[in-house]
N, C-alpha and C positions, 0 to 999 in steps of 0.2 A: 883254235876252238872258238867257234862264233858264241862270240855274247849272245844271252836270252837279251829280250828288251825287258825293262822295269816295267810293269802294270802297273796304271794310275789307281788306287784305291777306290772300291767301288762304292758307287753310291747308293746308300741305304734308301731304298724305294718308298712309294705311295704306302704302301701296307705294315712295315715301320712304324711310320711315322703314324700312321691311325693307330695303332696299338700302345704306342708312347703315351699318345694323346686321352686316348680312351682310357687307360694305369694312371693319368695324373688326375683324369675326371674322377672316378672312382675314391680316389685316397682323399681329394675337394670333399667331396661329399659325408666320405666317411666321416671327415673332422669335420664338417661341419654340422654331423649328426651326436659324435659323441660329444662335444664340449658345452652344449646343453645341457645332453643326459648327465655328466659328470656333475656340472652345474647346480642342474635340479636338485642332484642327489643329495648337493651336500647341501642345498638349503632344505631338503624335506628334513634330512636328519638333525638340520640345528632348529629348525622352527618346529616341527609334530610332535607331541606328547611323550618323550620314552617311557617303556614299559618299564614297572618296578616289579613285577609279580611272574613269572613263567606256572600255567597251568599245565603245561604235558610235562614239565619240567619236575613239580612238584616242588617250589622252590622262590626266595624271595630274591632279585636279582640285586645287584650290585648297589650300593650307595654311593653319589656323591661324597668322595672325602672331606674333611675339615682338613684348614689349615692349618700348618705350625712349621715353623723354622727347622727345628728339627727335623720332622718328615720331608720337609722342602729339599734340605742339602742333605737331605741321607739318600732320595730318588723317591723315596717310597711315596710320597704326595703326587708326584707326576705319574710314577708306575699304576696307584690308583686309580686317578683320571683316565687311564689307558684300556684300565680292567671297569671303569665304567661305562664308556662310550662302548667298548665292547660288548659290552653284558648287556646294554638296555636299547639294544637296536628297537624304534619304532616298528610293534604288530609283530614281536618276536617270535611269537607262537606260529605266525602262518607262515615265517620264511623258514622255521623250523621245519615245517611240513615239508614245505616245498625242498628242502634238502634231504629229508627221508624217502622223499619220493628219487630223485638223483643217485641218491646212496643204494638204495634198491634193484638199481642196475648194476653195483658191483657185491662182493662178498661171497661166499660159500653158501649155493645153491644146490638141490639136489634133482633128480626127477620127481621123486617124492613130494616136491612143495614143501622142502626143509630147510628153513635158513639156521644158520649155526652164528651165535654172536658169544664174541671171546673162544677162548683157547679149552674145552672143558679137557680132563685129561682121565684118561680109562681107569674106573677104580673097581672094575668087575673084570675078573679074565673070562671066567667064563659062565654068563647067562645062565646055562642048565645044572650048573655045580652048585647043593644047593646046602652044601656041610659046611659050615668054619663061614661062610661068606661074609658074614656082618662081623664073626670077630677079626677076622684077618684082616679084612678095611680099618680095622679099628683102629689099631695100633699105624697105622700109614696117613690115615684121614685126618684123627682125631687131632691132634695139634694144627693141621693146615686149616680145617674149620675151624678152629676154636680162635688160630692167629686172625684169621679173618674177622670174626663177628665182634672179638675183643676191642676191635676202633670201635664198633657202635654202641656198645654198651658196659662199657667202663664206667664205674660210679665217681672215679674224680673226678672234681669239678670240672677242671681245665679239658680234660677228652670230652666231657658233654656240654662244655662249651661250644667247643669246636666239632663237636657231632652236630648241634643245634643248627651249625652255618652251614653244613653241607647238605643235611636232611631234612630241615624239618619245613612244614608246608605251610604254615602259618599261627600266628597269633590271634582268635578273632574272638569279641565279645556280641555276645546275638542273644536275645530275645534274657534279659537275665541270668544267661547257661554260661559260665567259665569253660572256652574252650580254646584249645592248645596242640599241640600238634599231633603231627603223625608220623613217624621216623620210615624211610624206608629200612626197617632192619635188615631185612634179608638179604639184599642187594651184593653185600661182599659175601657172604655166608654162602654164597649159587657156585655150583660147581661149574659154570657157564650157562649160558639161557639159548633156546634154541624157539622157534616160532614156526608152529606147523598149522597145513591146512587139515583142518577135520569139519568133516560134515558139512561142507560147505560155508566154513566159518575159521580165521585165524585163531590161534591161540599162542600167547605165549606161556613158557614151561620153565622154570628152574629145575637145571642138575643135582642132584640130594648126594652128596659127596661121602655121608657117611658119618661117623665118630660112637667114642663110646656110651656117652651120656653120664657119667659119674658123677658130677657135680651136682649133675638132675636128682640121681639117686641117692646120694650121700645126703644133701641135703631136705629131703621128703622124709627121708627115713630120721633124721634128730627130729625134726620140726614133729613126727610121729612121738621121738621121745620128751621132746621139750612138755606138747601137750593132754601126751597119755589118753586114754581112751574116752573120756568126755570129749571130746573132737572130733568127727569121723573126718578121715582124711582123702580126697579121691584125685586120681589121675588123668588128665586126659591128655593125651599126645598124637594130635591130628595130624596126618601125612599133607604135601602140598599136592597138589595137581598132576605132577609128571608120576604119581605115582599109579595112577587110573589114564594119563592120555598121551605117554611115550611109546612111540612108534621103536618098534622092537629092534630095527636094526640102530638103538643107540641106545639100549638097555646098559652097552657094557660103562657109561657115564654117568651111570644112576645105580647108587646099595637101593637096596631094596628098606624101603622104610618103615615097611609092616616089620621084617624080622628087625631090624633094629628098634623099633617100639614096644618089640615083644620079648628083647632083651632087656629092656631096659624093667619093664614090668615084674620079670621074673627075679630081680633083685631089688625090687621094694619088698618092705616088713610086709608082712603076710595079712598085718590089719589094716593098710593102705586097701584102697577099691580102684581096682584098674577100668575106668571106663574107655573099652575098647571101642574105638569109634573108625579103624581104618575097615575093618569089613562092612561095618554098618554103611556107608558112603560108599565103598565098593557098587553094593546092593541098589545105590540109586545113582549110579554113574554115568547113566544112561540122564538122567535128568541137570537139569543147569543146575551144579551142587559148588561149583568154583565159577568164577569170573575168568575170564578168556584175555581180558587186557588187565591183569592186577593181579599181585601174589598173594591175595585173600581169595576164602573161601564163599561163596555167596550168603546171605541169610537165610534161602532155603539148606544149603550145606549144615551152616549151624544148629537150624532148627533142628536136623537128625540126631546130629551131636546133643543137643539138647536132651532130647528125645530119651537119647539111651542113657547119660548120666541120668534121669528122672527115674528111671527104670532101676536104677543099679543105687540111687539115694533111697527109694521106696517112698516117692513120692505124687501127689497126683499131679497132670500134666498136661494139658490142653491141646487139642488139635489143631492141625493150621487152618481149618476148614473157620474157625471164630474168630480169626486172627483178620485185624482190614489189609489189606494188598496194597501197596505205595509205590508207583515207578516214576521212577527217573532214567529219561531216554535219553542216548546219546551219550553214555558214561564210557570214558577211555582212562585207563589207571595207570600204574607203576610202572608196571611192564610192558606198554604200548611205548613209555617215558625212555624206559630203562632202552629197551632192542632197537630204537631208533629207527623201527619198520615200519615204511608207508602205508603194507597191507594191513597192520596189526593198528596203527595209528586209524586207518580208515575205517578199518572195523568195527562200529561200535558196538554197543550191546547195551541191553534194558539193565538197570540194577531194579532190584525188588525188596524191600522189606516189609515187615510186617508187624503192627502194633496192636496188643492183646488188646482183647473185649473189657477189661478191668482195668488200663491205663489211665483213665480220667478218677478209678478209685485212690490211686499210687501220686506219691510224694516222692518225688527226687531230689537230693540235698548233693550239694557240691564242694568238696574240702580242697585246701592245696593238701601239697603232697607231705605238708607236717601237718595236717588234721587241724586245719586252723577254717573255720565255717566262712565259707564265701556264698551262702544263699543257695536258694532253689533255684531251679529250673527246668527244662525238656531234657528227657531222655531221650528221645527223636529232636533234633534239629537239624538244620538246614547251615550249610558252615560257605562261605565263598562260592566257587561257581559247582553248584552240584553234578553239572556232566562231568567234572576233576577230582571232586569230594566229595562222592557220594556214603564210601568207606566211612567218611566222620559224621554221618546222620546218628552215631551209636556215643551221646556222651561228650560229643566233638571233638574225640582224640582223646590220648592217654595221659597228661601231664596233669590229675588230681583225681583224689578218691572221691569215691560215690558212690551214696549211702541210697535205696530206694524202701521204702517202707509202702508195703501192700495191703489190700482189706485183706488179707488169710489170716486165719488164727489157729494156726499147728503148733507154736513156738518154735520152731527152724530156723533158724539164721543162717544165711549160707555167705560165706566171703568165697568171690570169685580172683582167684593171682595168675596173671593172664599177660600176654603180648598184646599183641590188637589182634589177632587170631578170637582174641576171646569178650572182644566188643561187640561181637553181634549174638552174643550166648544168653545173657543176665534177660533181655527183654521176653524170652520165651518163659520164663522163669517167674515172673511175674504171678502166676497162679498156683506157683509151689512151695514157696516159702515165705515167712510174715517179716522176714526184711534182707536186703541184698545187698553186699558189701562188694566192691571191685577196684582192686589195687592193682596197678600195673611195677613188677618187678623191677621194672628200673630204675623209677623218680622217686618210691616210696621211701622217706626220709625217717624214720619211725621204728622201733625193736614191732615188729610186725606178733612175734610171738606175743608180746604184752597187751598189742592194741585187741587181737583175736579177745585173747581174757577179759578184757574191759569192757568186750562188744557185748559178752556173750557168746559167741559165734559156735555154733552147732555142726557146723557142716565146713568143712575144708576143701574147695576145688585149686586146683594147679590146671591151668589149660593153656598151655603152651604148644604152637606147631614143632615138628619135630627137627627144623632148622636152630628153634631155640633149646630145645630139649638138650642139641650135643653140644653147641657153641658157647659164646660167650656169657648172654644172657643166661644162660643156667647158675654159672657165676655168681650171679647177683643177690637168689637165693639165700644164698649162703650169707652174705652180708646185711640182708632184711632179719634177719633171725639172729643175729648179733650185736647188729651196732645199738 
């Protein structure tokens, strides 16, 4: 058998060798394009200002830790420095952006122009079933809303310590006014949040999960018998947003929160006054009555609300027509914060409020939250960057009571006991009653039932949204009226 002859191994040609040559130019390059970039980076990040404050964030960022031995050899001094450089990236806000914008290419999209953010889970079988619906949710919901809301508003100390570092949006002293934060309550309370296009405009939307409300009602009804019939005592349990602008094919992720508000109504004492305010807001749905980036309702929303509790106290009430008109443009809120969406983030929107024609007559007095006088000041102010906090123009958040005294001479005294749902209510009010008391149910440190007696107080509002109505916050109630 003739041997093959061996083949010299062949040799790798011109075009090879250009190709090698051109892959080692290339890789040259590249290194010596990132080892600047890397370079730069880490001197932008150790020489440029870091951010201590996140405004879409709603949120004071990380501190610098202090040292000590202890924290040293336990890790946690260095694990801090790690959650600092982290947290205070130089112009956090706009690389935020620029991430929602990225992030916006993936997720649960629909044709519809529906983003879906978190897991909601179906608490309606079925949309047109219209018997048992709110109570059957009840028994199913109620505890998972009320586990939820319970982190935000726990009256021990130590939970609203620790609720203080995750929510709240800041500390600021301005113009003489004591102002304090603003919690995102609602935020675990949401049966998930979903971000639709309407009108040619984003909005974001909380899921309304549902519950029974009994704490709500248990409580309204002693504080009825604590204070007997010199009190009048009134209701208002505002629905949020999704309840007027849910795209129907995701109705079965939302109880319907008119019938649970009207449950809730028909087991208060019979001399409670239910000021129904979700038909009324129905009625102007069609008008900007909610904010579209924030899970508040606008100040034209409230003024409605206002509107019909004035109706249902028998009292007189001024038009929004004498009211001055105030915007703030380019306001992005909780929920822009919250859905992490570029469209909803880009979106901005006018906020509007509206300060009565007898504001310059009015005195506004400011207490902490044990009724101890920290001075006068603005009912309207101006709190940090207003396109972020415009929500706190009313009081500058909820952390102390506040007392306003009007030229009216009815004798009326009205205490308003409220979420921040019910910071944008008291200034329409202004021309209704001869002085106006608002306690917010969570910080108020005080037998609430005694301070009413002392006040005088003639009139009793509870204005709670109806995410506080079932949840935690209702809770709280109970312990204003005891401790």
């Amino acid at each position: 058998m003739e041997n093959k002859r061996k083949q010299p191994p062949r040799k790798k040609g011109f075009n090879y060798m250009k190709k090698r040559n051109v892959e080692h130019g290339f890789s040259v390059i590249s290194l010596m394009i990132m080892i600047p970039v890397f370079f730069l980076t880490a001197i932008f990040l150790l020489i440029v200002p870091r951010s201590d404050k996140s405004n879409i964030e709603k949120r004071n960022l990380a501190k610098f830790p202090s040292f000590s031995f202890q924290d040293y050899f336990s890790g946690t001094f260095t694990s801090k420095i790690t959650e600092y450089y982290d947290d205070t990236v130089p112009d956090r806000d706009n690389f935020k952006n620029m991430g929602y914008g990225f992030k916006s290419l993936f997720g649960i999209h629909t044709e519809q122009e529906v983003k879906i953010v978190g897991k909601p889970v179906a608490v309606v079988n079925d949309k047109d079933q219209k018997d048992n619906k709110t109570d059957n949710s009840d028994k199913n919901t109620d505890n998972n809303a009320k586990n939820k809301t319970d982190k935000n508003t726990d009256k021990n100390t130590d939970a609203k310590a620790n609720d203080n570092k995750k929510d709240e949006t800041s500390k600021t002293q301005e113009a003489g006014n004591k102002v304090n934060t603003e919690k995102d309550e609602y935020k675990e309370a949401s049966n998930g949040l979903i971000v639709v296009k309407h009108d040619g405009h984003y909005r974001g939307l909380e899921l309304f999960g549902g519950g029974s409300g009994n704490a709500y009602v248990d409580a309204l009804n002693s504080f009825h018998s604590d204070l007997g019939d010199s009190v009048k005592i009134y209701s208002m349990t505002p629905s949020t947003a999704s309840e007027y602008y849910l795209p129907d094919a995701y109705s079965q992720y939302n109880v319907s929160q008119k019938e649970t508000v009207e449950s809730i109504a028909s087991r208060l004492d019979s001399a409670i006054g239910f000021v129904d305010v979700i038909p009324v807001l129905e009625n102007h749905s069609n008008e900007e009555i909610y904010l579209r980036t924030d899970h508040h309702w606008t100040p034209l929303g409230a003024y409605y609300a206002a509107q019909t509790f004035a109706k249902t106290a028998g009292v007189d009430f001024k038009d929004i027509s004498t009211y001055k008109k105030v915007d703030i443009e380019n306001f992005s809120g909780t929920l822009a914060a919250w859905a992490e969406d570029a469209n909803l983030t880009a979106d901005t929107e006018t906020f509007s409020y509206y300060i009565p024609s007898n504001y310059e007559k009015c005195t506004t007095y400011y207490y902490d939250t044990s009724c101890n006088d920290t001075g006068t000041g603005n009912f309207f102010c101006q709190v940090g960057s207003p396109e972020y906090n415009a929500y706190l123009t009313f009081m500058g958040g909820d952390e102390q009571v506040v007392k306003v005294k009007t030229d009216v001479k009815n004798g009326r005294k009205l205490m308003i006991v409220k979420d921040s749902y019910g910071n944008a209510l008291p200034g329409y009010l202004f021309g209704s009653f001869e002085e106006i008391y608002v306690v917010d149910m969570r910080y108020f440190n005080n037998n609430l039932v005694q301070y009413i007696k002392d006040e005088g107080v003639t009139d009793l509002l509870f204005a709670m949204v109806s995410f506080s109505a079932v949840g935690g916050n209702a809770d709280n109630l109970e312990v204003l009226r005891t401790q």
